[in-house]
PDB file of N, CA, C and O in Angstrom:
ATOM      1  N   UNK A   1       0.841  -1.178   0.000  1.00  0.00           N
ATOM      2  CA  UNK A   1       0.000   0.000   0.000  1.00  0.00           C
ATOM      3  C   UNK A   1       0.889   1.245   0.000  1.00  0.00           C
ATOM      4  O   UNK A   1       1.805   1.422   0.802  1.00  0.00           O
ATOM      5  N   UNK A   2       0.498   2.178  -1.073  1.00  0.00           N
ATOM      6  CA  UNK A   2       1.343   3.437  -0.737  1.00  0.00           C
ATOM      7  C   UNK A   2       0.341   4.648  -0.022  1.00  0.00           C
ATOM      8  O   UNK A   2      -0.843   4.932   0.160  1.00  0.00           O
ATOM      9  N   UNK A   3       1.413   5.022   0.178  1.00  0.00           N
ATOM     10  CA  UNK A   3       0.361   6.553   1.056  1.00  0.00           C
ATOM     11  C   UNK A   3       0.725   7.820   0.038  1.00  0.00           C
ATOM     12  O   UNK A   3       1.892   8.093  -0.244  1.00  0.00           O
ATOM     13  N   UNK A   4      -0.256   8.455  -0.406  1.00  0.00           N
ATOM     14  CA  UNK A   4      -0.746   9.328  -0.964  1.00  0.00           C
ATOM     15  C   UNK A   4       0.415  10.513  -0.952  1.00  0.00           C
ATOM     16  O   UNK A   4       0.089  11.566  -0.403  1.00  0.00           O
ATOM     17  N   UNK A   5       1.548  10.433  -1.433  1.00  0.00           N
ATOM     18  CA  UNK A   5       2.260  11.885  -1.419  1.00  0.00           C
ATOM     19  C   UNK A   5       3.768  11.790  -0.326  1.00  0.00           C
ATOM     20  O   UNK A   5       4.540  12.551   0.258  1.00  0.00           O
ATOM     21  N   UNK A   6       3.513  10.172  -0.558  1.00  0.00           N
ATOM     22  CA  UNK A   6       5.059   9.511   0.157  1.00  0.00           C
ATOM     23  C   UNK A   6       6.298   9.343  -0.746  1.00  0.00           C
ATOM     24  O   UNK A   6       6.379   8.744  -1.818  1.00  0.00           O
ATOM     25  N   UNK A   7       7.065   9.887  -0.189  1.00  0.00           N
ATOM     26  CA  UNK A   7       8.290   9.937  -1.103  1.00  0.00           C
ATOM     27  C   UNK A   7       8.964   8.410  -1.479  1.00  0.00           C
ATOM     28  O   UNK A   7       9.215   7.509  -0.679  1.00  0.00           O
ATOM     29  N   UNK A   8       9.118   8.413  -2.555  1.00  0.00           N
ATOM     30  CA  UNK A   8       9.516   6.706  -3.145  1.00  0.00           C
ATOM     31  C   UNK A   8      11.117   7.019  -2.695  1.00  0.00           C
ATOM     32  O   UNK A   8      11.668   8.093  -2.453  1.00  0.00           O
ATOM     33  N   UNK A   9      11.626   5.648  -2.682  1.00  0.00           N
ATOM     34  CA  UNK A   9      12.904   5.301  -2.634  1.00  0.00           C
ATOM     35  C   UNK A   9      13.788   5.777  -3.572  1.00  0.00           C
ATOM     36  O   UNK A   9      14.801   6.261  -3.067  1.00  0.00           O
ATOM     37  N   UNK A  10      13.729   5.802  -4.963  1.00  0.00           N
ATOM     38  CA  UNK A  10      14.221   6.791  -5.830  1.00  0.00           C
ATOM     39  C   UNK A  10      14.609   8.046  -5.871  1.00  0.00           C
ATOM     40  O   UNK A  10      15.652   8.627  -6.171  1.00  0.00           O
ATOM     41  N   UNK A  11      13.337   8.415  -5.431  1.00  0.00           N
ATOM     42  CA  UNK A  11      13.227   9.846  -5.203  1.00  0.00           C
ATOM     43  C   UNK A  11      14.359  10.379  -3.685  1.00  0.00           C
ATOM     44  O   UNK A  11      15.050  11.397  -3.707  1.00  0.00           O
ATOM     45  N   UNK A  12      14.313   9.793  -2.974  1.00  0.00           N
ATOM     46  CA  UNK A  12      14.936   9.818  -1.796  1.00  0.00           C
ATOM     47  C   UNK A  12      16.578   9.909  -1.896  1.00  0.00           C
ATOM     48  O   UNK A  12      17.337  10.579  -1.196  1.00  0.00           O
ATOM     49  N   UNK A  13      16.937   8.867  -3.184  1.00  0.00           N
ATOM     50  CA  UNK A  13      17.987   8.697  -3.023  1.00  0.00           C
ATOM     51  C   UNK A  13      18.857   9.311  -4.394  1.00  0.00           C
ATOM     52  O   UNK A  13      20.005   8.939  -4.638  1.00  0.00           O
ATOM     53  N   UNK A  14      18.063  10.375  -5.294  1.00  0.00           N
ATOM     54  CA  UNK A  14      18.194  11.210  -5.853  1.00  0.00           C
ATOM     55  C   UNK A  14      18.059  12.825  -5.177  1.00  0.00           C
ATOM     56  O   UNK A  14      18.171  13.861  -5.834  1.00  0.00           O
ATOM     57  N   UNK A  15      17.804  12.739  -3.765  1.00  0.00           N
ATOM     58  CA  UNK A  15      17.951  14.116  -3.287  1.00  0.00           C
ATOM     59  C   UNK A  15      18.695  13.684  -2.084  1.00  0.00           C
ATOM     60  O   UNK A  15      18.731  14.179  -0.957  1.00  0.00           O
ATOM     61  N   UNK A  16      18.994  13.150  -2.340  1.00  0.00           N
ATOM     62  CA  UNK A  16      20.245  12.122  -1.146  1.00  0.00           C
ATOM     63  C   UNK A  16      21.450  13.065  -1.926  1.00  0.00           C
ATOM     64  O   UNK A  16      22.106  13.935  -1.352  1.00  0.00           O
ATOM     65  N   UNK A  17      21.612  12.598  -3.706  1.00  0.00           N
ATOM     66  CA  UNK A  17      22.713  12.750  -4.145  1.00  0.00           C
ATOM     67  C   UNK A  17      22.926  14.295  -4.625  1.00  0.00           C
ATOM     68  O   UNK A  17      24.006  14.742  -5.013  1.00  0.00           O
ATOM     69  N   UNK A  18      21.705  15.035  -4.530  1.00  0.00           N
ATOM     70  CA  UNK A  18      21.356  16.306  -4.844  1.00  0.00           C
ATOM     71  C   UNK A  18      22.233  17.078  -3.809  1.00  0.00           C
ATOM     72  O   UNK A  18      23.021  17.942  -4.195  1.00  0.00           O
ATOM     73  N   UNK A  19      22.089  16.759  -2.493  1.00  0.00           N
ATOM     74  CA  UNK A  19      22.248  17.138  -1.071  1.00  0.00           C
ATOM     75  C   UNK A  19      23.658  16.976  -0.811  1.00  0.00           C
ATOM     76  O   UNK A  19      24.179  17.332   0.246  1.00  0.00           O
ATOM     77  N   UNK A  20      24.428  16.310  -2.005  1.00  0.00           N
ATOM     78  CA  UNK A  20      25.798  15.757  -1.323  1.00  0.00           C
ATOM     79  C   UNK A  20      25.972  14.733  -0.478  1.00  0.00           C
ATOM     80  O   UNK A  20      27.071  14.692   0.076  1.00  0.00           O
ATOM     81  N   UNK A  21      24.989  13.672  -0.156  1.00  0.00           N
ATOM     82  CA  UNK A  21      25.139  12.461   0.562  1.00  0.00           C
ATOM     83  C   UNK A  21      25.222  11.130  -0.602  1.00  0.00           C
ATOM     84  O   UNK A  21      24.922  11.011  -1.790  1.00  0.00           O
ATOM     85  N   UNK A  22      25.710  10.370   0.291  1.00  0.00           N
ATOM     86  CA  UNK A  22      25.872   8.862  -0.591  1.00  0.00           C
ATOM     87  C   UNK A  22      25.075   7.860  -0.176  1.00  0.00           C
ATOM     88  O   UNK A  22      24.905   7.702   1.033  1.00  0.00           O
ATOM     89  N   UNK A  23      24.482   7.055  -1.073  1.00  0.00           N
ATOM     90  CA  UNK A  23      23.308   6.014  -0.683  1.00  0.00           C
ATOM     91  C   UNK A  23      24.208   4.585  -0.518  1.00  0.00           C
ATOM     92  O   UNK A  23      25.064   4.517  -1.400  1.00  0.00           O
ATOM     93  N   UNK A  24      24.210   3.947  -0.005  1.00  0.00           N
ATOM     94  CA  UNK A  24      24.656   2.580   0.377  1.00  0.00           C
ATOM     95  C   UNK A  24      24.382   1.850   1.017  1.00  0.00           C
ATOM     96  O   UNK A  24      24.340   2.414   2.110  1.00  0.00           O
ATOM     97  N   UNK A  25      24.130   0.862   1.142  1.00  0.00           N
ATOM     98  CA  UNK A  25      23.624  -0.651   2.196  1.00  0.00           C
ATOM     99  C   UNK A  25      24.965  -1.145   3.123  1.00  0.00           C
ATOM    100  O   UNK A  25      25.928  -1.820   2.760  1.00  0.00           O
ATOM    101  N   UNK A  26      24.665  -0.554   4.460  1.00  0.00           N
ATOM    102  CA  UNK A  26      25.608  -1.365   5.138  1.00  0.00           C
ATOM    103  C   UNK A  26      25.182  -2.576   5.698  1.00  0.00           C
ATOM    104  O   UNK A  26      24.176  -2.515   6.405  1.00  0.00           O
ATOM    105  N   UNK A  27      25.862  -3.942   5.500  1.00  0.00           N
ATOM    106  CA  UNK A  27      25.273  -5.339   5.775  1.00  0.00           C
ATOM    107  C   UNK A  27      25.559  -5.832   7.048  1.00  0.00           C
ATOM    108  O   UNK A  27      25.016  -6.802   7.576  1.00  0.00           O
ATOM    109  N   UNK A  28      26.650  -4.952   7.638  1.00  0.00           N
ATOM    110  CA  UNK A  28      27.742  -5.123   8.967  1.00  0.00           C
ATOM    111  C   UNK A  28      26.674  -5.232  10.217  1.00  0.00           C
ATOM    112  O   UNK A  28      27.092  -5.917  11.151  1.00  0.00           O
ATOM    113  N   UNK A  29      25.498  -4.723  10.363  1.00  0.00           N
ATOM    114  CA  UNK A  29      25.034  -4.435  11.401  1.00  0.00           C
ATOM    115  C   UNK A  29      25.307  -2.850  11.715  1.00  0.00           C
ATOM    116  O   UNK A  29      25.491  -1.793  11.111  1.00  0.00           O
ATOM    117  N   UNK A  30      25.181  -3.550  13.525  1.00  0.00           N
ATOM    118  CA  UNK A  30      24.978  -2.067  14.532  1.00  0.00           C
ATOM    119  C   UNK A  30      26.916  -1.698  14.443  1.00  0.00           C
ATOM    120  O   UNK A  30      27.398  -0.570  14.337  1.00  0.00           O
ATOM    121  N   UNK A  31      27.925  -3.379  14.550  1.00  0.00           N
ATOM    122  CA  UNK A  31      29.360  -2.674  14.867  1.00  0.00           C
ATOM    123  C   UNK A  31      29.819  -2.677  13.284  1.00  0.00           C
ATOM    124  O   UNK A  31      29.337  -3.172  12.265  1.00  0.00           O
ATOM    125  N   UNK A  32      31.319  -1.658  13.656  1.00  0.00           N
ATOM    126  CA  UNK A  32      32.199  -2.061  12.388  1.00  0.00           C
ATOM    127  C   UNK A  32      33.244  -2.262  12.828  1.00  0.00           C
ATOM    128  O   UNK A  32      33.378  -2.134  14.045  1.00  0.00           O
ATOM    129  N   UNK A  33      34.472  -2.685  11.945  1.00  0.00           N
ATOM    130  CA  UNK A  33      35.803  -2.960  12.410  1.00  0.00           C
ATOM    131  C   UNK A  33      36.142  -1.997  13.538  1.00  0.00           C
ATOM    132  O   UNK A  33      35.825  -0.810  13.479  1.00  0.00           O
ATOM    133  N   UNK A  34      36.644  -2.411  14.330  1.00  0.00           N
ATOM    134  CA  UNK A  34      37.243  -1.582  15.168  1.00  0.00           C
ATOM    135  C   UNK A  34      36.786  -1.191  16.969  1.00  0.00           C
ATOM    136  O   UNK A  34      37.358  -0.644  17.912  1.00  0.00           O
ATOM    137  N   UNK A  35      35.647  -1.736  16.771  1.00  0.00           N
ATOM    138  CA  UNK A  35      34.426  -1.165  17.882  1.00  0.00           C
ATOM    139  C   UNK A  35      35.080  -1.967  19.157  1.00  0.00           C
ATOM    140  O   UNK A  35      34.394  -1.898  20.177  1.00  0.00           O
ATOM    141  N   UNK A  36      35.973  -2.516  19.232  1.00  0.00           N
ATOM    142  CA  UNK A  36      36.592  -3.836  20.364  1.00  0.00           C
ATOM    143  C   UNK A  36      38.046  -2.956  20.409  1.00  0.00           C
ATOM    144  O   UNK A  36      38.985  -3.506  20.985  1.00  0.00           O
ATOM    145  N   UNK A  37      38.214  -1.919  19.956  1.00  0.00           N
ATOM    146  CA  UNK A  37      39.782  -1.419  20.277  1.00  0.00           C
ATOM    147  C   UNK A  37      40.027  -0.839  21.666  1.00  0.00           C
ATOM    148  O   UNK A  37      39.055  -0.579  22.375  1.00  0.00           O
ATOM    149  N   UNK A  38      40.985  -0.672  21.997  1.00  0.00           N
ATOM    150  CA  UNK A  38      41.453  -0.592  23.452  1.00  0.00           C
ATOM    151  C   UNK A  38      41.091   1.176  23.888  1.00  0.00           C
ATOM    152  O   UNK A  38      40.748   1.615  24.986  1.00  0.00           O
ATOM    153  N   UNK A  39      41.294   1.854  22.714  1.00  0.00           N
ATOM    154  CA  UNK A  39      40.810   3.198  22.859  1.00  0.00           C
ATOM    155  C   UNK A  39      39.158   3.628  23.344  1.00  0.00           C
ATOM    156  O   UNK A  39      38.655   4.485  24.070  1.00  0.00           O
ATOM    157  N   UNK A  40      38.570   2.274  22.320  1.00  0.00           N
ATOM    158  CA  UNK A  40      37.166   2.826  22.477  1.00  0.00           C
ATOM    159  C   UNK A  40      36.358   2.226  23.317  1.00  0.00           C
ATOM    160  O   UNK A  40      35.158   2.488  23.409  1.00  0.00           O
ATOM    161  N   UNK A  41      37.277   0.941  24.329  1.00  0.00           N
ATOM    162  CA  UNK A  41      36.478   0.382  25.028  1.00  0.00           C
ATOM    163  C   UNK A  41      36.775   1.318  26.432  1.00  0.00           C
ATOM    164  O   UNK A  41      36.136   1.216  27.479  1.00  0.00           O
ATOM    165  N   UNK A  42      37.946   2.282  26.169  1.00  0.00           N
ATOM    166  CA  UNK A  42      38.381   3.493  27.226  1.00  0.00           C
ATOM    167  C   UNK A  42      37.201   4.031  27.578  1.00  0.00           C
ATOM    168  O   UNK A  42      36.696   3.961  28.698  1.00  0.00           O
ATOM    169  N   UNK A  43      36.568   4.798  26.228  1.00  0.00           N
ATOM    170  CA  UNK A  43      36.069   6.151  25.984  1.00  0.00           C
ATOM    171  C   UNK A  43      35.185   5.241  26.692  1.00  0.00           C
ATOM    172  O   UNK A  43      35.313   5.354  27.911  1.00  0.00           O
ATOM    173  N   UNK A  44      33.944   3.986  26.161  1.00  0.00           N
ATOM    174  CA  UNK A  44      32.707   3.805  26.310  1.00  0.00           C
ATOM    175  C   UNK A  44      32.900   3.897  28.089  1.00  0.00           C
ATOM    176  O   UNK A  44      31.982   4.496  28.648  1.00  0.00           O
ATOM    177  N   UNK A  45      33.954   3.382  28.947  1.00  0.00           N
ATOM    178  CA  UNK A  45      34.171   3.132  30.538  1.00  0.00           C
ATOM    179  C   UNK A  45      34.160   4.627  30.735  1.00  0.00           C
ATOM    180  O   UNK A  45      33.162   5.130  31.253  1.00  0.00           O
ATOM    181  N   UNK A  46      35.277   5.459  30.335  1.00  0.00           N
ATOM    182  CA  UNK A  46      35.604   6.345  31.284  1.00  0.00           C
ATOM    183  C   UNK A  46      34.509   7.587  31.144  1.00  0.00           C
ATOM    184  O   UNK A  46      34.234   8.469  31.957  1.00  0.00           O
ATOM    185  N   UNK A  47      33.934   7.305  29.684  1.00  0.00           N
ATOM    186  CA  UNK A  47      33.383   8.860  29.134  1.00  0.00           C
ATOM    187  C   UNK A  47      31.623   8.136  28.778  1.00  0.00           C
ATOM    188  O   UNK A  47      30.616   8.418  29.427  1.00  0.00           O
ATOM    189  N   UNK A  48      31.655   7.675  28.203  1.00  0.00           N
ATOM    190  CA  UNK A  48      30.014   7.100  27.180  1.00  0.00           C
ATOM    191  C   UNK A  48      29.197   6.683  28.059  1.00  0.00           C
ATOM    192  O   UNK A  48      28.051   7.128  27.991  1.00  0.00           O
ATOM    193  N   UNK A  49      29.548   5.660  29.199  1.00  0.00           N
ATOM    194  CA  UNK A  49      28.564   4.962  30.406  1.00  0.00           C
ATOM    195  C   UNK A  49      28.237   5.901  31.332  1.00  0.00           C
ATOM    196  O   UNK A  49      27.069   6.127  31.651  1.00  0.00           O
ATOM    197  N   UNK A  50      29.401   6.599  31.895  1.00  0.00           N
ATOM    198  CA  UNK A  50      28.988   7.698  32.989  1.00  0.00           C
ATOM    199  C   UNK A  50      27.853   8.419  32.813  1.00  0.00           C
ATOM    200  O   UNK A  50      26.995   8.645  33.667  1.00  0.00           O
ATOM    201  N   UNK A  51      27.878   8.902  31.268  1.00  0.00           N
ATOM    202  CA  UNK A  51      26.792  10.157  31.023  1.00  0.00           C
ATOM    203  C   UNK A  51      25.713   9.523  31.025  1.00  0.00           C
ATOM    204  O   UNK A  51      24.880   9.666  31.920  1.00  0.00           O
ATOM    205  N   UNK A  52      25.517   8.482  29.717  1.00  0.00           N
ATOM    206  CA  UNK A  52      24.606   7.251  29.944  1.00  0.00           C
ATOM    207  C   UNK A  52      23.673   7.365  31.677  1.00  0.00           C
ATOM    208  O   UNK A  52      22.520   7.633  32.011  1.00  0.00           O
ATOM    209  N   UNK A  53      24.459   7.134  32.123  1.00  0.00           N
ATOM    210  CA  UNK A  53      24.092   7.107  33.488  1.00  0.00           C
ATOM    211  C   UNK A  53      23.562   7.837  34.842  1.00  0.00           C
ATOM    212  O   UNK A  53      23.096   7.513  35.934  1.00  0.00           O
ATOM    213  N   UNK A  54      23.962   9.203  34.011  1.00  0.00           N
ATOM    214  CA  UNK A  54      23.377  10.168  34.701  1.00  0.00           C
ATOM    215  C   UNK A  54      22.430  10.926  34.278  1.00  0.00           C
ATOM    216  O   UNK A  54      21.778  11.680  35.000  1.00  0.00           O
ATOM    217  N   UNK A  55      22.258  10.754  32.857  1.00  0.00           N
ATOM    218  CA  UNK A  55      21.229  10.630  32.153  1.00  0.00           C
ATOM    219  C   UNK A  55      19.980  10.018  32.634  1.00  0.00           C
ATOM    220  O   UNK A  55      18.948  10.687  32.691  1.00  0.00           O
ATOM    221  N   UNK A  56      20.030   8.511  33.059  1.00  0.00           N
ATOM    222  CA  UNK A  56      19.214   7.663  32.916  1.00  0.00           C
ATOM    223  C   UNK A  56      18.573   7.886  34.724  1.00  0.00           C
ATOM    224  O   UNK A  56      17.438   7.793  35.192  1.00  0.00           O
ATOM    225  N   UNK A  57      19.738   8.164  35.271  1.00  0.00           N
ATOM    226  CA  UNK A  57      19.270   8.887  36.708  1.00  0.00           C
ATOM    227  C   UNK A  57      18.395  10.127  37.105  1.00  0.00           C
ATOM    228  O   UNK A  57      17.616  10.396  38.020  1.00  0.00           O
ATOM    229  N   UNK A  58      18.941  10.824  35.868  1.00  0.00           N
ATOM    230  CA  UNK A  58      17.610  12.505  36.012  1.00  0.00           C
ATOM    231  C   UNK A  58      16.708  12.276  35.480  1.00  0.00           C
ATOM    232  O   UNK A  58      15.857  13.161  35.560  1.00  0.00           O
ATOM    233  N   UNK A  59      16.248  10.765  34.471  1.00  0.00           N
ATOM    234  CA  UNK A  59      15.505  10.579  33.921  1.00  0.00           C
ATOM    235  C   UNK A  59      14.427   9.978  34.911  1.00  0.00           C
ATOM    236  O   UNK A  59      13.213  10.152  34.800  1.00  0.00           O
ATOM    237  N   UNK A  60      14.995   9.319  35.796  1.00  0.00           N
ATOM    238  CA  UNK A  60      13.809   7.991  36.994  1.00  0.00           C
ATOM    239  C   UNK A  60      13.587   9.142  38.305  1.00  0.00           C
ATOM    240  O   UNK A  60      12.585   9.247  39.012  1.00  0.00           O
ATOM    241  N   UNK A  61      15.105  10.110  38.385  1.00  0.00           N
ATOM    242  CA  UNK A  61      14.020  11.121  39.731  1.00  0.00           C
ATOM    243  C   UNK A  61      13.288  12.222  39.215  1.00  0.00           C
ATOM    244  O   UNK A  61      12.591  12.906  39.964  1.00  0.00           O
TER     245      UNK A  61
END
């Protein structure tokens, strides 16, 4: 079923290329190479969880 004045996939990915963006299928999932490196399992401990977390704390009081 289409809806009445919905932008097709074509169309999308002709003002994708209008816009300066690139259309592509990533098959990888959510990770990519690299997501297990020693740097970024730093950042997610020292920097990404904390906020995460205090976030999720001003969020429940």
């Amino acid at each position: 079923m289409r809806i009445k004045g919905a932008l097709s996939s074509r169309s999308a990915r002709a003002w994708l290329l209008k816009l300066g963006w690139n259309w592509k299928e990533v098959k990888k999932g959510i990770y990519k190479d690299g997501h297990e490196q020693e740097d970024v399992k730093e950042y997610w401990d020292k920097v990404f969880l904390p906020q995460m977390q205090s976030i999720q704390l001003s969020i429940i009081e």
